[in-house]
N, C-alpha and C positions, 0 to 999 in steps of 0.2 A: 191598661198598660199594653205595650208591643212588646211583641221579642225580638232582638235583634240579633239575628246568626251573624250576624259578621262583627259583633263586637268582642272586644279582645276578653269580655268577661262571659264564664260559659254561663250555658243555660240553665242548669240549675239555680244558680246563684243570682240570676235576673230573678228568677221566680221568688227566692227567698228574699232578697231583695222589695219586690212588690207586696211580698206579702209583709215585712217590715215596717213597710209605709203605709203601709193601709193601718196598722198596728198604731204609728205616731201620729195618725191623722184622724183615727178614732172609729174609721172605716170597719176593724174588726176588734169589738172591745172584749177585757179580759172575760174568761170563762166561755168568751163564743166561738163556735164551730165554724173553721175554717173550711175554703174548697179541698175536697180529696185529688190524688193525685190522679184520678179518672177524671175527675171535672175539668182539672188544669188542662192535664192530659186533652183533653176536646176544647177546650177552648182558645189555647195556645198552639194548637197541632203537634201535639212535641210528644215522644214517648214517656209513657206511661212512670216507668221506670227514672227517666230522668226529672219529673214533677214531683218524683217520692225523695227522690236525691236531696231535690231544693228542699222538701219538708223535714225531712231528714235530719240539714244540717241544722234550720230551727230550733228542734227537738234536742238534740244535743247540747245548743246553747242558753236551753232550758225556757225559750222563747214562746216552744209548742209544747203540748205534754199530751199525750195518746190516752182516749178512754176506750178500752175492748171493745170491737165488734159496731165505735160508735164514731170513731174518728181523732180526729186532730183538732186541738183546745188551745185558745192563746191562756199562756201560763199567767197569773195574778201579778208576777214580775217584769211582764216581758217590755213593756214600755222602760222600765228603771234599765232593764240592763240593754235594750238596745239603745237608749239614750248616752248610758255611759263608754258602753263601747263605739260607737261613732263620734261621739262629743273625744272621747279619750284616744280613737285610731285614726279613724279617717277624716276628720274634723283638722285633728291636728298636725296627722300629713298633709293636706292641703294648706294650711296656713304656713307650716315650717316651706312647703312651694312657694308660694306666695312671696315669703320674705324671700328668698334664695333670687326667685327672679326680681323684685325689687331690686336688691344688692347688686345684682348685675347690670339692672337698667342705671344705675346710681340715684335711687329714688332715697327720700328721705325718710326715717320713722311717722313724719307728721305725715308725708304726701300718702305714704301707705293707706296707713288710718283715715284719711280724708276718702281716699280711694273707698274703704271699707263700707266708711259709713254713709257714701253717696248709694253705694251697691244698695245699701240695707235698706234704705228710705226710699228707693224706685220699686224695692219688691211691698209696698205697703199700699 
């Protein structure tokens, strides 16, 4: 993954973000020891501080869960609930997008759907 300063989403949350995907993609599976925010911290060049931020907000989301003195833990749920909350937020504001600009283009329900399912079949 890059980080991207100039993107309108801060840096923390690229990083939470990345480590998300690694999570649905199986990259970092439950009970395993995730990078600390010293590692991020050196590998992204980014402050310290802000790589604890992006872990941070994981933890919170019950995504990571902290063992003392030993680090940061993908939690035994973290797959269920980042699936739901994407599938359930940002999944489905992009799609409510989607229609909206449809409706404007004066596209029809089928052509959408056509549109959708040609997308889904070129990423296979």
């Amino acid at each position: 993954m890059s980080i991207n300063p100039d993107s309108g989403t801060p840096i923390y949350l690229q990083i939470a973000d990345w480590i998300e995907d690694g999570i649905l993609t199986g990259h970092f599976e439950e009970d395993e020891k995730v990078y600390s925010q010293y590692q991020l911290a050196e590998q992204y060049r980014i402050n310290p501080a802000t790589a604890a931020k992006g872990l941070s907000v994981l933890a919170e989301q019950g995504i990571l869960y902290k063992k003392r003195g030993l680090g940061m833990f993908v939690s035994p749920n973290a797959r269920k609930i980042i699936f739901s909350r994407r599938r359930n937020g940002v999944l489905q504001e992009k799609i409510r997008d989607a229609v909206t600009e449809a409706r404007l283009l004066g596209l029809s329900k089928e052509e959408l759907v056509a549109m959708l399912r040609d997308e889904m079949e070129e990423e296979k």
